[in-house]
N, C-alpha and C positions, 0 to 999 in steps of 0.2 A: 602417469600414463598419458599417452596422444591420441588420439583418434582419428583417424584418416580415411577419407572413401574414397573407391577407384570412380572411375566415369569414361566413356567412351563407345564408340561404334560396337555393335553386338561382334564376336567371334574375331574381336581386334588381340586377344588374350587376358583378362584381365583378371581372369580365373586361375590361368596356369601361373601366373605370375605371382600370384596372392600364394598358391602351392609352392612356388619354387623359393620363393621371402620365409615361407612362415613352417612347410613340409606337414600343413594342415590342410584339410579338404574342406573347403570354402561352399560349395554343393553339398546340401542337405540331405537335396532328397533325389534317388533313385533315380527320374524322369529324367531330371537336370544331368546326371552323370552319364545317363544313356544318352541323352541327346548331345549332350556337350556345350550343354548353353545355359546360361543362370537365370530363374524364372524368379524365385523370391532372394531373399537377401541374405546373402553369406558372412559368416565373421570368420576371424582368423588372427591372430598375434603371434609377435616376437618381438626379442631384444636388439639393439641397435649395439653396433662398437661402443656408443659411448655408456650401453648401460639401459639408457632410457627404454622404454616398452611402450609397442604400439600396436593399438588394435586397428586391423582394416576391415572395412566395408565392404564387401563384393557386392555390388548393384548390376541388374539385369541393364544390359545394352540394346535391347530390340525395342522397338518402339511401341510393340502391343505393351509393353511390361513399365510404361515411365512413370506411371503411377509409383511401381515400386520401388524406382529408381530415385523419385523425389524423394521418399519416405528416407532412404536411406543418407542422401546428399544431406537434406534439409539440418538435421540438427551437430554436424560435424564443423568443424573448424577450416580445415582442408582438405586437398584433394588431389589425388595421383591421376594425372590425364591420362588415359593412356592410345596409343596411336598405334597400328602395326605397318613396319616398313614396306609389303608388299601390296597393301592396299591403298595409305595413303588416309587421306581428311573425306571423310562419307556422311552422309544426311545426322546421322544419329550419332556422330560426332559436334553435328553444328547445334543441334537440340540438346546436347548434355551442356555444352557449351553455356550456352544460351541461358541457360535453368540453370548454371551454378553462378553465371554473372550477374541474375533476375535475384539470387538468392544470400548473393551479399558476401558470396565466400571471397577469400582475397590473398588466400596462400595455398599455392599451387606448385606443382612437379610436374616435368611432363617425359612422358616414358615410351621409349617407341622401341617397341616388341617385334620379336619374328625378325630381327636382325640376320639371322642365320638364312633367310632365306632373298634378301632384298638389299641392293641398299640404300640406306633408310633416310641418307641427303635429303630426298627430295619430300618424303615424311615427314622429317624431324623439320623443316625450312617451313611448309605451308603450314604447319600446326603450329609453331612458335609465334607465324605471323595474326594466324587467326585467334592467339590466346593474346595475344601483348595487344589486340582492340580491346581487348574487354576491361574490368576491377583486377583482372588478376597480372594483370602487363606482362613483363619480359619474366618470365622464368626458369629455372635450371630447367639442361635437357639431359637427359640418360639414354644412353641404348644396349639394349638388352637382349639376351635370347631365352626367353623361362624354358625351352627344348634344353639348351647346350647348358645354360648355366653363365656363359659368357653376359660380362656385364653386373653381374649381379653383386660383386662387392660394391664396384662404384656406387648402384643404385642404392645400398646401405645406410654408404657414406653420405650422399645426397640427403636421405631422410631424415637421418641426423642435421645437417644443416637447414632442414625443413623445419623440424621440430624446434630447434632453438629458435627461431624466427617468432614461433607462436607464441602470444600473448599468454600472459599466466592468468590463470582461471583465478577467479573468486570466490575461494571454498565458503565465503559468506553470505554468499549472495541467495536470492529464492530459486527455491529446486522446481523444477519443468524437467521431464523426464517423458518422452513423446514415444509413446510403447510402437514397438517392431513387430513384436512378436508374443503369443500368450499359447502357453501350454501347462499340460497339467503333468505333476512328478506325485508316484505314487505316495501315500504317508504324508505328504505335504503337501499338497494341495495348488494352487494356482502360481503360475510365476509369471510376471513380464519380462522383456528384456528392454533395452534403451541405452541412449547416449545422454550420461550426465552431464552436460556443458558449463555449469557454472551450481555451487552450491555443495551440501555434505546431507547425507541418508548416512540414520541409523537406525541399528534395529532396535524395533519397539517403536518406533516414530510413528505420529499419525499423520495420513498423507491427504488428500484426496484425489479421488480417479472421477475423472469428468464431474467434479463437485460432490462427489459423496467419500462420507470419510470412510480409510481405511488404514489397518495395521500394517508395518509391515516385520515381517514372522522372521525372515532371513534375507542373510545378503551374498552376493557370489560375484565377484568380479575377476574374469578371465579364470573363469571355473575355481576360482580360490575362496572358499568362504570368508566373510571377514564382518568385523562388528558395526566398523564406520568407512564408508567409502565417498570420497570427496573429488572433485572434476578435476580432469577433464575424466572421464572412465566408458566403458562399454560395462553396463552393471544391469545383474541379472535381481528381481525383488517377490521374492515369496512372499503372500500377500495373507492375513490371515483374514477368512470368514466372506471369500469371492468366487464366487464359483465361474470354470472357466466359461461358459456361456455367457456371460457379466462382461465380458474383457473381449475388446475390438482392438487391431490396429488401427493409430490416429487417435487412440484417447490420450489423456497425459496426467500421468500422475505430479502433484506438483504441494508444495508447500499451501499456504494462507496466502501468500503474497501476491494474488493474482487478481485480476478480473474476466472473471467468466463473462462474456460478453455474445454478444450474437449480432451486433451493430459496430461498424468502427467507421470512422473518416482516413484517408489513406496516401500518402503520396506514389503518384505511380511513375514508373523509371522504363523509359525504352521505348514508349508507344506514347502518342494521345487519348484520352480516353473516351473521347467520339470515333475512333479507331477500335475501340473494345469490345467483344459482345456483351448483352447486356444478363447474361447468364453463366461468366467462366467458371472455372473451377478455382478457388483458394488454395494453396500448398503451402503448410507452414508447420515444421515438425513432419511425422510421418502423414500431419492431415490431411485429407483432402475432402474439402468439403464446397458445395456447389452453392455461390453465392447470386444474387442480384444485383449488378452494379449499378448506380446511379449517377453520370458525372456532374461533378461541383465547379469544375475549372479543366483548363486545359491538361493538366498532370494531379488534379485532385478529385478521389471519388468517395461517394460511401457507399460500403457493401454492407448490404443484409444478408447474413449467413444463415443457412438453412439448421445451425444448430449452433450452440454458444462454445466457442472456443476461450481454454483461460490467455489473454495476451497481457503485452507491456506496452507501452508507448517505444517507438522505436524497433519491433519488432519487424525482423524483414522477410518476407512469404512471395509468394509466386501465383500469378494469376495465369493460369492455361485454357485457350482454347479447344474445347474437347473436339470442334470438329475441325481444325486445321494445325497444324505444327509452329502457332505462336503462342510467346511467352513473355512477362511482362512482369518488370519485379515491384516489390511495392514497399514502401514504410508506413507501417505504424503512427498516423499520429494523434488520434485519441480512441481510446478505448469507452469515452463516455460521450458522446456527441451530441450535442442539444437537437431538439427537434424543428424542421425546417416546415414552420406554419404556413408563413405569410410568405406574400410575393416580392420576388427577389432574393428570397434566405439563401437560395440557394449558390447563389455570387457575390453575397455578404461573407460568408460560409469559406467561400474557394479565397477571398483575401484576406482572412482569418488565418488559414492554413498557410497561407505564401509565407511567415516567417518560419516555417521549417518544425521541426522536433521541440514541442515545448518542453523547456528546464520547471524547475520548480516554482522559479521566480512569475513567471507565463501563464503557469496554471493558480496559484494566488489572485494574480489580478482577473483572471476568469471565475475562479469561484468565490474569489471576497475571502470567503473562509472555508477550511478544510481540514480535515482529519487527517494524523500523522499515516495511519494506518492505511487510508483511502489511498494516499498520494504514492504510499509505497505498493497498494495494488495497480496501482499506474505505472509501476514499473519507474519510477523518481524518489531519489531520495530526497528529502527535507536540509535545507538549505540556514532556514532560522531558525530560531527557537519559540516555542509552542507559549500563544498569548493567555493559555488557560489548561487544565490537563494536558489534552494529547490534541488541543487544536492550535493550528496555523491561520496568522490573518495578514491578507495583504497592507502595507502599510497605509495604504490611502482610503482604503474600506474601512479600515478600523479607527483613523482620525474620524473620518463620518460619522461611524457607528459613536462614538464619543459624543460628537458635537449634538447628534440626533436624540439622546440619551439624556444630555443636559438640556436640551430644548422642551423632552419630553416631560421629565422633573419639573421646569419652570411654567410650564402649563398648568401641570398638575395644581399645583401648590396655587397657582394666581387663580384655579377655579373652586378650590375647594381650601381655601388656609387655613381652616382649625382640623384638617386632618392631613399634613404638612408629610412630604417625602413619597414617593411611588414604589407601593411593591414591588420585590423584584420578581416576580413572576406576572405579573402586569409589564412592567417593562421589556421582559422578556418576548411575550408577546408583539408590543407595540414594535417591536423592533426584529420579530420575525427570528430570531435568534434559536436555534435549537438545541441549546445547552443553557440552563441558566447560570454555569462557571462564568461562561461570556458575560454576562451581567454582574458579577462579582469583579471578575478583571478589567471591566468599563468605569467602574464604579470607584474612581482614581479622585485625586485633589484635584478642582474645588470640592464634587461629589464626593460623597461619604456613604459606605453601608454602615446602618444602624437599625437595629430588632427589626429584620427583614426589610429594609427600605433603603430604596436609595435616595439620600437626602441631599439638598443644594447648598450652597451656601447659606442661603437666606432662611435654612427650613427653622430658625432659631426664634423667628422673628412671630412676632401674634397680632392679629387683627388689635386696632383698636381697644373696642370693647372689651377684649378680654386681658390687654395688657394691663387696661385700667381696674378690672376688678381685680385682678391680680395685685396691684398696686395696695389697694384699699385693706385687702385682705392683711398683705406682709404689715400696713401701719398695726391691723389688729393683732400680728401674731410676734409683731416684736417687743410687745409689751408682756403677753404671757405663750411662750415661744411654745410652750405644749399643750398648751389649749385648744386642742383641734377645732375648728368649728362647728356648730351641728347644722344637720341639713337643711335648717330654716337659713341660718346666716349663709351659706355657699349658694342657695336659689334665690335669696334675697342679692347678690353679687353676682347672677348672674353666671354661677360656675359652677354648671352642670353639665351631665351628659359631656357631647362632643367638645364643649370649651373647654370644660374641667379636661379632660382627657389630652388636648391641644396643650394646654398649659404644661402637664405631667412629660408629657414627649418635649417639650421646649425648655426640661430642664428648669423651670422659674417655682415650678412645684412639686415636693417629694409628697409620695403616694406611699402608707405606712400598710392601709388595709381598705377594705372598700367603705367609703363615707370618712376615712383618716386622711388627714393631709396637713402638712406641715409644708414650713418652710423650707428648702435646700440645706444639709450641713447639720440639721437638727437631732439626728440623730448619734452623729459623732458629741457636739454638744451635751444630747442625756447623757452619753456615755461617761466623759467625762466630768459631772457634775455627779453621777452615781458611784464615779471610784473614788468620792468623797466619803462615802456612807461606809460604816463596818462591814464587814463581809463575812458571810452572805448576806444578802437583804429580801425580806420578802417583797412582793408587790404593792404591799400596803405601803411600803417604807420607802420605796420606788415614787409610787403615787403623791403623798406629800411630798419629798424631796424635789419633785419635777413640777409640780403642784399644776396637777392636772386630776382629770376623772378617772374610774374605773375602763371607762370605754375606749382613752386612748393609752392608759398606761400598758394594758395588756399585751395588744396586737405591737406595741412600740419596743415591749422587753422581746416578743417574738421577732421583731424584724432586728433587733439588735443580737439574738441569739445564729438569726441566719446568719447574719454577715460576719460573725465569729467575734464580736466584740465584746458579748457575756456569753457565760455557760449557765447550762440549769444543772442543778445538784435537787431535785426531786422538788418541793413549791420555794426550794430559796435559789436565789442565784448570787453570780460576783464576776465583778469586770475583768474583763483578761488584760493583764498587763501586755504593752508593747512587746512581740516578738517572744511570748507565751506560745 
């Protein structure tokens, strides 16, 4: 399906024309059909020659009504202009105008009505020339009469060559769905209506409407129910557990993928923005919400919006003058904007923004580091791949963070070296880091993670003193390798508390139980001096064999049981052979 909205001067035909396409009533409601004029927003579809299906917009043409005439324009793709041959190019032709050129649209038709009464030369010439200033240039012309019928294959055939033109939607992309319209259908409860532009709705999905979650119960596109509807569409969403007081036009129901925002920075298109009031109106989707502009630069502002809208970066909306008939288009480019303190931010700010639509790569080097998921609320996809879970880091932040990491380690250890390596939740810290994975994936060659620490090269290394009683120790225990020492010899040496401990992390001393300590490797040693002995053997037999005490043979057959190299069979044990 295509979506297309008409646009033009009020009672130019845009109505009868949408009837004479579609032999649908595009007028709602009663007023509108008595008066003869469109107040709120009509739909209407049909088939094209080639098959294709297109739903249209009817938008109100008088200019108390442009509010809902944005609503409608705003989230459609293109647009049928339409002109009538005995009137000519009128005020509220150059205002649609103007508002669909503000709004980024950029495929257009243009249709000059009421043929049958005019002819339309001079119509169809000044309107082509006032469409081909704009984004939307030279466009097909049609002429038509929705009275006679005359013209209306070609205008068919045209739409057809409109529609191929149109870009293929992104049935992947996140759902924004900018509600038109809410009403209530008995037994079911609340429904909105909207233009799917990019993205896929299913039922049972959970969605959110202006940030709060919701179900949705059913789906109808072009009154047909259906399970999964995907863009471009005109889709109707029965909502479950929303009552219709809950549901405004201009809210938008929309995937995760967004940022609810209520602050943006913005490039504006068409005016200066010392030319702006400092109070217009925002239009983006059916929104329209009434912001604060600020300007940053000559075509750069930031708007504080009087309620948070979900956006993208790159997002294109329309700022209106509510008390004059101008309009001014704007781009999206951050939806997170840092805060302007100090003096000057504010033209630091405006040459910030001069390089245009930040990519992925842009926003990196501004946030250092970022979250995959953040970056896709920004309406950006990721670009590289994630230096730790689900985080992104600019390459030149993350060398730092590296360098800053080893600097930090190297402090550590030169102020404190018998308790050698920095936590990593300590580092984590020092370095402001909000995930401690980032400390894990920092913690590369030379640096090493070990029992919670990240260690330096040198964390191997022992004071002095402790390397030397370490020393003195290994002469005592390479003589009886299971003679642990008792507490008198280890604080006669000096290897206590925090040394002993320093020694044990530095690898030069294996720790069997607390006041046990042995040499490195000593334990594979018993083991294999033990699968000498008959099997099983009790501890006694253990004991002489290793010809050591009761005190360390116990905890030694225990740390030999942990590591899988004997088993206990109730007080006797036996060595496990290789690959047991």
């Amino acid at each position: 399906m295509h979506v297309i909205a008409t646009a033009g001067h009020v009672d130019h035909g845009k109505s009868t024309l949408v009837r004479a396409l579609t032999g649908m009533e595009p007028d709602r409601w009663a007023e509108e059909r008595r008066r003869g004029m469109t107040i709120g927003l009509g739909y209407a579809w049909t088939t094209l020659p080639s098959g294709d299906r297109i739903a249209l917009v009817d938008v109100p043409g008088h200019e108390r009504f442009v509010t809902t005439m944005l609503a409608g324009v705003g989230p459609v793709p293109a647009v049928m202009f339409v002109i009538a041959a005995d009137e000519g190019w009128m005020p509220q032709s150059a205002e649609h105008l103007a508002a669909i050129d503000a709004l980024g649209v950029r495929h257009g038709l243009l249709v000059v009505t009421r043929a049958d009464l005019a002819d339309p030369a001079a119509a169809r010439d000044e309107a082509a020339a006032e469409i081909a200033r704009t984004g939307l240039g030279r466009v097909e012309t049609v002429t038509v009469s929705g009275a006679t019928g005359a013209g209306l294959p070609a205008l068919r055939d045209a739409l057809d060559r409109l529609v191929a033109r149109l870009p293929a939607p992104d049935a992947t992309a996140p759902v924004r769905v900018w509600v038109d319209r809410a009403f209530t259908i008995k037994g079911s409860g609340t429904v909105v209506t909207g233009t799917l532009p990019a993205g896929t709705i299913r039922v049972g999905a959970e969605l959110r409407l202006d940030g709060r979650p919701v179900r949705v119960r059913a789906l109808q596109t072009l009154k047909e129910t259906a399970e999964t509807v995907s863009a471009v569409s005109r889709v109707a969403i029965n909502l479950r557990g929303v009552d219709r007081d809950e549901v405004a036009r201009g809210m938008a129901l929309t995937s995760d993928e967004w940022t609810v925002t209520d602050l943006v920075d913005v490039r504006v298109h068409g005016a200066e923005t010392s030319s702006l009031p400092r109070e217009p109106v925002l239009h983006v989707g059916s929104a329209a919400v009434p912001v604060r502009l600020r300007p940053l630069g000559e075509d750069t502002a930031r708007l504080a919006l009087t309620r948070p809208l979900p956006l993208h970066i790159g997002d294109r909306a329309l700022l209106r003058d509510p008390g004059a008939r101008r309009v001014a288009g704007v781009t999206v480019l951050d939806v997170r904007p840092p805060a302007l303190r100090r003096r000057g931010a504010a033209a630091d700010r405006a040459r910030e923004l001069a390089a245009g639509v930040p990519d992925a790569e842009a926003l990196l080097r501004r946030y250092g580091l970022i979250r995959v998921p953040d970056l896709l609320a920004m309406g950006v996809a990721a670009e590289a791949e994630p230096v730790a879970g689900d985080w992104l880091a600019d390459p030149e932040r993350w060398a730092e963070l590296r360098r800053m990491l080893a600097e930090a380690v190297e402090r550590h250890d030169a102020a404190d070296p018998l308790d050698p390596g920095l936590p990593v939740e300590a580092a984590r810290a020092l370095l402001d880091l909000p995930d401690r994975r980032l400390v894990d994936a920092l913690a590369r060659p030379p640096l090493r993670l070990e029992g919670g620490r990240v260690r330096g090269p040198a964390a191997a290394s022992l004071p002095a003193p402790v390397a030397g009683a370490v020393r003195r120790l290994r002469d005592d225990l390479e003589k009886e390798p299971f003679r642990a020492p008792e507490a008198g010899r280890l604080a006669e040496l000096g290897l206590t508390g925090r040394a002993l401990a320093a020694a044990v992390r530095a690898g030069v001393l294996l720790k069997i139980a607390d006041g046990v300590v042995l040499l490195p490797g000593a334990d594979t040693d018993a083991a294999r001096l033990l699968a000498g002995l008959p099997q099983p053997f009790t501890v006694s037999e253990a004991r002489r064999a290793l010809g050591t005490s009761r005190r360390v043979a116990v905890p030694l057959l225990e740390h030999l049981d942990r590591r899988g190299l004997t088993e206990r069979t109730g007080d006797r044990r036996r060595v496990r052979p290789i690959g047991d």
